[in-house]
C-alpha positions, 0 to 999 in steps of 0.5 A: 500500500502506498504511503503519502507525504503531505504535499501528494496528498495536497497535490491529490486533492488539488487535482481533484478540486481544480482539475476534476471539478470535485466539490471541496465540501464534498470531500469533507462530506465524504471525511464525516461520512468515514468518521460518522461510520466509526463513532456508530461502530461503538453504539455511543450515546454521548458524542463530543467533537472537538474542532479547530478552525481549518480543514480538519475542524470542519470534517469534525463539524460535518460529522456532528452534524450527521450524527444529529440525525440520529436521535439516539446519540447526544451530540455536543461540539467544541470549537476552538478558535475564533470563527470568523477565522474558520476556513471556507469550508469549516464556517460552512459546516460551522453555520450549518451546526449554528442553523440547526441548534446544535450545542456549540460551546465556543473556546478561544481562552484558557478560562472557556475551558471551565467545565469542559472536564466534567463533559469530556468525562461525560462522553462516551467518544470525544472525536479528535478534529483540532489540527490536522496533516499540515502541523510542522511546529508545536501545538499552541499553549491553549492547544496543548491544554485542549489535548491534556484534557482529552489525553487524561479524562476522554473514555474512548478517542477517535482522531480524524486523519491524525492525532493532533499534534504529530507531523504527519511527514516526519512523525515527530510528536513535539512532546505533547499530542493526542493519543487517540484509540482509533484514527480515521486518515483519509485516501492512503495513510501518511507517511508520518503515521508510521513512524515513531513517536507518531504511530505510537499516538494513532491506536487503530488506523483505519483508511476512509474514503473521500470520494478520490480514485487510487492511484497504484501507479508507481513512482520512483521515490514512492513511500510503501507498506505491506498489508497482509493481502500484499505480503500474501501475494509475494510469497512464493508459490509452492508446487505439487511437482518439486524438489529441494533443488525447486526452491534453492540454496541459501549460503549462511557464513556464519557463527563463532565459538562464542556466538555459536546460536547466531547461526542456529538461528540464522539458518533455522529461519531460513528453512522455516521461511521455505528455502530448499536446502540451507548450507551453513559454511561453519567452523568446527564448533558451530557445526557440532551445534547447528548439527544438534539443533538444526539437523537438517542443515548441510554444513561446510566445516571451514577453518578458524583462527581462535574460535572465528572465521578469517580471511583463509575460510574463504578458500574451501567455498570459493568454488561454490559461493556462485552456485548457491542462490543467496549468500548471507554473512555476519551472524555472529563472526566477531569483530576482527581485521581477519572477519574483514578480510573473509567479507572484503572477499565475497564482496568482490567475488560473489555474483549471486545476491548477498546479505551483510549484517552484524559483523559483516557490517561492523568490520566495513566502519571505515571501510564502506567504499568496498561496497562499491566492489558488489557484483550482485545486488546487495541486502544490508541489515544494520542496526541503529548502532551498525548504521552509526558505524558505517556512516559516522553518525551519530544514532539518536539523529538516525533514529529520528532521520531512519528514512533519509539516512537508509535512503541516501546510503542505498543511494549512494553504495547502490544496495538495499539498506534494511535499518531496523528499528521498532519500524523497520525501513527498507530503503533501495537505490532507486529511492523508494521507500518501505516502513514494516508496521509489523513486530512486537517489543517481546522481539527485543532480544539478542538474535531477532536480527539474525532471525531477520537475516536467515528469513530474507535469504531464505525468501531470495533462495526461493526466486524472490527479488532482494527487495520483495525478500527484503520487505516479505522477510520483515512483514513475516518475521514481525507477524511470527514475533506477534504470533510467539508474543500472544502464546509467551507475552511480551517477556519471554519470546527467544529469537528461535522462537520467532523462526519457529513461529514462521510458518504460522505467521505464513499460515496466516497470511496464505 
């Protein structure tokens, strides 16, 4: 599903208005009508709108006046601000409300507030509709009061289009916006809305229609996120008449003595996620793991310097990393000059995709220009911290800059860039941009990125693209750590877990 920034969405709605002839106040009818439909969803019997004086007051205030239709639903409204300054559409609906004498209480200081708590406490759902998509700054001191108040005393809240108070193209909060139970956006959800601290504001999001056609045309630079239909149409097909061989080999270089789990797990999720065989290129210790845990791994026992891969493992696979369909690297190799030298090698030899994380990536700081070696598209798997390392910056400027800063890196070393947070973005060199919404923070834990990383290979070993792989491999293993988190809570979800949650969370989709 797309995801739109502030200006498409102005720029949509222009088009519809100016180039197509649709009525503005039409598409703010159709706004209330999707707001309208939700409120009725929880039978209430006492409503309270809240309504600022632009464009997103006035689908609160068309909703009020179609739930006065109804004789069963109380209806008051808030309006904040001075009226004369509403803009055209909103004075409309707002002299609409006043002609047919609806209960209007009108707020423009702090001392209108009084009593206001009593009635908000009163309501059975207070509708959010005070500032909308076009914040860029703090809300104003009377605003932020507004929002407490329904923050702390509101029953149930449905905010249209956004909470009040989230940047809806950055998801910035400015320390103080609604936390609505259900938010109703319009046309396709915005950009916003899917990252923190915003989504942690939007509970529910439901999509209402304005009356606008979709647009699925695709656009180098487009903004997306799978829903589970989409994820459902990218898994791969499985056929009656197949082999080990029908759905490839995946390649895992992997683990060390001291981090022999990493490439359990790695190659568990793998074969979890489909892949036809998983071969886990391994030293002495490892293998003995990965062989009483995962017995239907192959392994290659590879030589070792002190418990860890070096550059002289590369030998005994140098013949066979182009006859594998994927390759992914790092879990748990350890940070040394010689776990360089191996990476430094498949970078420059491999012509079958490749996946970096963890150490794989740690080892390039520095050194990212060997990137520009690839002879096959390349999937990166960085933490908030293996991201800082690779680029030098600093990661609480990542963490509020995950869309900009995957982006320019998959631009510029011509790779796609996996940054996981708790909403992943996956970023390619053609600019377009993808956010998973799925996951849990019961996936906390040490080795969800190595689930992660044996999840995309296993995806590209079946003939997916790196992207489709790279997205699918997301959406999938965040759906498998929800599926473990309802069965062990928050707490006591394992990485090994997650991969064995897998097939259930395909199960679902499918």
């Amino acid at each position: 599903m797309k995801l739109l920034t502030n200006k498409q969405m102005h720029d949509i709605e222009y088009d519809a208005i100016e180039k197509k002839g649709v009525p503005s106040i039409l598409l703010m009818e159709h706004a209330a009508i999707a707001v309208t439909a939700e409120i009725l969803k929880d039978k209430p019997k006492n409503v309270l709108i809240f309504a600022g004086k632009g464009n997103n007051g006035g689908d609160g205030l068309a909703t009020a006046r179609q739930l006065l239709c109804r004789k069963d639903i109380n209806t008051a409204v808030v309006f904040i601000g001075d009226p004369e300054e509403a803009t055209k559409d909103c004075k409309t609906n707002l002299d609409a409300l006043n002609a047919y004498n609806a209960n209007i209480i009108y707020v423009e200081k702090k001392s209108d507030l009084d009593g206001l708590e009593r009635i908000v406490y009163a309501s059975d759902v207070v509708v959010d509709a005070i500032v909308g998509t076009g914040l860029h700054t703090k809300l104003r001191e009377l605003t932020e009061m507004i929002v407490t108040l329904i923050n702390e005393k509101a029953n149930y809240i449905i905010s249209v289009d956004c909470p009040s108070g989230v940047n809806t193209n950055t998801g910035e909060d400015y320390g103080k916006a609604v936390y609505a139970d259900k938010t109703v956006t319009f046309h396709l959800p915005k950009i916003g809305l899917m990252l923190y601290p915003a989504c942690e504001h939007v509970g529910e999001l439901v999509i209402g229609s304005i009356s606008i056609p979709i647009d699925n045309s695709h656009e180098i630079g487009d903004y997306y996120m799978l829903t589970d239909k989409e994820a459902a149409a990218l898994l791969p097909k499985r056929t009656s008449r197949s082999n080990k061989g029908t759905y490839g080999k995946a390649m895992m270089i992997t683990g060390s003595d001291l981090m022999a789990g990493a490439a359990l797990i790695a190659c568990t999720a793998a074969y979890r996620i489909g892949a036809g065989l998983v071969k886990a290129c391994v030293n002495p210790y490892v293998a003995t793991v990965i062989h009483n845990g995962l017995p239907e791994a192959v392994t290659t026992i590879l030589p070792d310097k002190d418990g860890k891969l070096y550059g002289g493992s590369f030998k005994p696979i140098a013949d066979e990393i182009n006859s594998v369909d994927v390759i992914a690297a790092g879990c748990g190799l350890g940070n040394t000059k010689e776990i360089y030298d191996l990476v430094s090698k498949l970078i420059e030899n491999a012509e079958v995709p490749l996946i970096l994380d963890a150490d794989a990536l740690n080892v390039l700081e520095g050194r990212t220009d060997i990137l520009k070696n690839l002879k096959a598209p390349c999937i990166i798997t960085p933490h908030l911290k293996e991201m800082a390392r690779l680029t030098g910056l600093d990661t609480n400027y990542i963490s509020e800059e995950l869309i900009a800063v995957a982006g320019s890196f998959s631009k510029e070393y011509n790779v796609i860039t996996v940054l996981k947070d708790a909403h992943t973005v996956i970023a390619t060199p053609a600019g377009d941009i993808y956010i998973n919404t799925t996951g849990t923070p019961a996936m906390s834990k040490g080795g969800s990125g190595d689930c992660l990383t044996g999840a995309i290979a296993g995806l590209i070993s079946q003939g997916l693209t790196p992207e489709n792989a790279a997205v699918l491999g997301c959406y999938i293993c965040g759906k498998a750590g929800e599926l473990a988190a309802e069965e062990m809570s928050q707490y006591g979800v394992l990485a090994n877990d997650t991969a064995r949650y897998i097939p259930k969370a395909i199960k679902n989709l499918s």
